[in-house]
N, C-alpha and C positions, 0 to 999 in steps of 0.2 A: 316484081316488086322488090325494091333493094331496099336495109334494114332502117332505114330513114321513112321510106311509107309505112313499113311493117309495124317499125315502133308508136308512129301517129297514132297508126289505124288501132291498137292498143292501147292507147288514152295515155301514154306516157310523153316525158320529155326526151324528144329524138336528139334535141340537141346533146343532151345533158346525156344521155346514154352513148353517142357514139364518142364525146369528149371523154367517158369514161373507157370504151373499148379502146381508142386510140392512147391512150395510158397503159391500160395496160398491154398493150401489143406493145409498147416502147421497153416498158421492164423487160418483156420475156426478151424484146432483142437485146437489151441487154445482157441478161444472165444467158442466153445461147452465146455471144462473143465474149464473156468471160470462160466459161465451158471451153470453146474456141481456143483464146489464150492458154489453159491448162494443159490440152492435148496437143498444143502445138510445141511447148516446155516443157512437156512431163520426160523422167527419163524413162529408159525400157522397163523397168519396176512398176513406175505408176502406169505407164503404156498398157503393158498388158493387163494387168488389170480391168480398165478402162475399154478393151480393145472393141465392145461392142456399141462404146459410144461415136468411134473412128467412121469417118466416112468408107464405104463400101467403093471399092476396086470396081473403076467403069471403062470397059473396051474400048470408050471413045473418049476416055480420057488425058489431058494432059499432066505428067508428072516431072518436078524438078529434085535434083538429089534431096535425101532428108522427108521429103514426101513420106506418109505414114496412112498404109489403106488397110480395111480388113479384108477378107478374102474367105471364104469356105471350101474347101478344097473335097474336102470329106465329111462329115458330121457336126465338125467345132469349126467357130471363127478363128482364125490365128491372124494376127498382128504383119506387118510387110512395112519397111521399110526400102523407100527406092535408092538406088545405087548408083545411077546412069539417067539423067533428064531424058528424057526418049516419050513420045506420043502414042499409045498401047492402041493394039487390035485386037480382035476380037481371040487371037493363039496366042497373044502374050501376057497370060494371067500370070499371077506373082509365082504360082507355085511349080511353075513349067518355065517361066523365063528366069534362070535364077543368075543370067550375066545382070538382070535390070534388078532384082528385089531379094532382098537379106529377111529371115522370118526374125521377129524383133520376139527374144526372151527373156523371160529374168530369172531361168535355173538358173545355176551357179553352176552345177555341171559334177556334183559330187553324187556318191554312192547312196547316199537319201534326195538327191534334189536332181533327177536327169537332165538331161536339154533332150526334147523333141526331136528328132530328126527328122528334115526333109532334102531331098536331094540338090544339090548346088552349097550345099554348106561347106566351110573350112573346119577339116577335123582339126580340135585340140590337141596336147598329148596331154595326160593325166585325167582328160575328162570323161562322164558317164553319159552314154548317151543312151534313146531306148526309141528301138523302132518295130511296129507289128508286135506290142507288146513282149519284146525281146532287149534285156537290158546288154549294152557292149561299155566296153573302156578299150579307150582312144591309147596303144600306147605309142603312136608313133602320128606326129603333127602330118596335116596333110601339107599345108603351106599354099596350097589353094583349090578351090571349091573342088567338092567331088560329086558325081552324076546317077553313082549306084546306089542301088540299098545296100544299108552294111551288113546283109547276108554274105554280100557278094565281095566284099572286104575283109572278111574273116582273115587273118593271120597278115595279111598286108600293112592297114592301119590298126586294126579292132579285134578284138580278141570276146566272145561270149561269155558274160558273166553265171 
């Protein structure tokens, strides 16, 4: 029975009810493609924020530079912007392929405000970073992505605070 019998068969007007469903099914599409428009402008501030309204990072997905998925890697959602238009498999999740995906933050990277670390990042120099609940400063740029945990960087770029 589709809701046109449904509605009859309850003594209502089926016309009059489905002209009313198809209304408002037109609103929400709308307010979902404004929603749309926001996360697709927002900058990495409003991003993260926002990061669990981001479409969810899919194996068989298509992505073009500027692409913005979320991803779970561990416990929290974290924010991925893509880097490299490339067609993802089922091993190249954001947080393992870090030639395709940049973690999108909006610490500032100071001594009250860390940035997250995850592996494929570009160290700063002057910034705070904090990984396995271990806070480091950055005193030396790396200039491009690095692979290890900054245990393993100790005295090279990072130093423990």
């Amino acid at each position: 029975m589709n809701y046109k019998e449904y509605s009859i068969k309850r003594g209502h007007d089926a016309e009059a009810e489905v002209a009313e469903y198809e209304a408002n099914a037109a609103k929400m599409r709308q307010k979902i493609d404004a929603v749309d428009a926001v996360l697709e402008t927002a900058d990495d501030t409003v991003a993260v924020v926002l990061t669990e309204l981001y479409t969810e990072w899919d194996p068989n997905g298509h992505y073009e530079v500027g692409d913005r998925r979320k991803y779970m890697p561990n416990d929290k959602w974290l924010l991925y912007r893509c880097k490299q238009a490339h067609t993802a498999n089922e091993t190249w999740h954001p947080d393992v392929a870090t030639s395709l995906w940049d973690v999108v933050s909006d610490s500032s990277g100071t001594e009250d405000d860390v940035i997250e670390y995850s592996p494929g990042m570009v160290l700063e120099e002057g910034k705070y970073y904090s990984q396995a609940g271990v806070t480091y400063y950055c005193f030396r740029g790396s200039g491009t992505a690095v692979y290890h945990d900054l245990s393993a960087l100790v005295d090279l770029y990072v130093n423990v605070v």
